[in-house]
N, C-alpha and C positions, 0 to 999 in steps of 0.2 A: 527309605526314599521310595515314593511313589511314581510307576512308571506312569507315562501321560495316555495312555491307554484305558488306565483305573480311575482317571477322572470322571468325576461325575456319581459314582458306580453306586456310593451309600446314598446318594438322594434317590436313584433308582429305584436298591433294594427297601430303604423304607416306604418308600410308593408302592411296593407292593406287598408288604411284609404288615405294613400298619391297618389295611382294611380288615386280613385276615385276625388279625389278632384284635382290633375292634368287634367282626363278628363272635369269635369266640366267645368275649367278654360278654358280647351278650344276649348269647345264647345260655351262659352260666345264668346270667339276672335273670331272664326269663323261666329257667328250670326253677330258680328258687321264688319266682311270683308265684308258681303254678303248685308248687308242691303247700305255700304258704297258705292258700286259697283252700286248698285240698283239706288240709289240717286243721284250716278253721271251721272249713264246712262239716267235716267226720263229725269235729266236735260241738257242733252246734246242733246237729240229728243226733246225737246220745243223750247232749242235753236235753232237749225237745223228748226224745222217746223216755227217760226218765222219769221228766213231768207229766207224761201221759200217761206212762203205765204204771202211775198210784193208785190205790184204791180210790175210788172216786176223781179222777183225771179223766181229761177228755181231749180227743186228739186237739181241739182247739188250745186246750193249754202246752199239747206239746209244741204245736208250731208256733204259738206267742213266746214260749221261752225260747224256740229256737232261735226267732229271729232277737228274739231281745240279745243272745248271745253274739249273733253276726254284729249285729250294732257294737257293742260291746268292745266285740273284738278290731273295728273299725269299718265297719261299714262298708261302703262305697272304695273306700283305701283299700281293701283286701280283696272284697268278694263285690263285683260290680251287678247291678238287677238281680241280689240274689233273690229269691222266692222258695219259701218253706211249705211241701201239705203234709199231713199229717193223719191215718186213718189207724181201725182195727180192725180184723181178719182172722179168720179162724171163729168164730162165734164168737168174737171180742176176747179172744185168747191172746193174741199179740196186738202188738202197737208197732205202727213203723212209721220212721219222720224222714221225709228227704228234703237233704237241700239241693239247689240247685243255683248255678249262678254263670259267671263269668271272671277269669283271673284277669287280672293287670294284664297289658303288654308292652315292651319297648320294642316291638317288631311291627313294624306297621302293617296293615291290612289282615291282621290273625288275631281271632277271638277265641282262647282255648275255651271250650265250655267246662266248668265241675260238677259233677255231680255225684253226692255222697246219701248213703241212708243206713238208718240205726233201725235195728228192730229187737226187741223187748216182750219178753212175756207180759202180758197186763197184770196186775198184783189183784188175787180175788179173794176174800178171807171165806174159809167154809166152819161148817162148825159141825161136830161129830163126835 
């Protein structure tokens, strides 16, 4: 039996019980757009650095496979304005491919930026 004092009491508490556990909620979505983004970008500069640091690669081929991979992987759905460069360094001893971009958000007004980069020995064949 419910004393008349306790009326009411649960529409109250879920009035305030329900925002916070909506923020929660998504603030979990959001860690996982951002880590999702993150994993695509890593792997889309390894890719890229891969393709560049063939014998005969050139960092234009690493950031054409990078971004071929972003696409791939979905585009605009995952990584938003991503943008791949792609150079070599060291007297053309390394290779290194960044991406860069933007995660999804269900938070309005915040744009996490990612930015991820592979670097790779360039492959030189000598002879001796």
């Amino acid at each position: 039996m419910r004393l008349r004092g306790e009326r009411g009491s649960a529409s109250l508490q879920l009035a305030v019980l329900l925002p916070v556990l909506f923020g929660v909620m998504f603030l979990g979505l959001q860690a996982s757009l951002i880590y999702h983004a993150r994993t695509v970008a890593i792997a889309a500069a390894a890719q890229g650095a891969r393709a560049a640091a063939l014998e005969g690669g050139t960092p234009g081929d690493g950031a054409l496979a990078a971004a071929d991979f972003v696409a791939q992987a979905g585009g605009n759905d995952v990584l938003e304005n991503a943008a791949v460069t792609a150079g070599r360094s060291g007297g053309a001893a390394t290779v290194t491919v960044t991406v860069t971009g933007t995660a999804l958000t269900v938070l309005p007004g915040w744009h996490p930026q990612v930015r991820q980069s592979a670097t790779l020995p360039a492959e030189r064949i000598t002879t001796g």
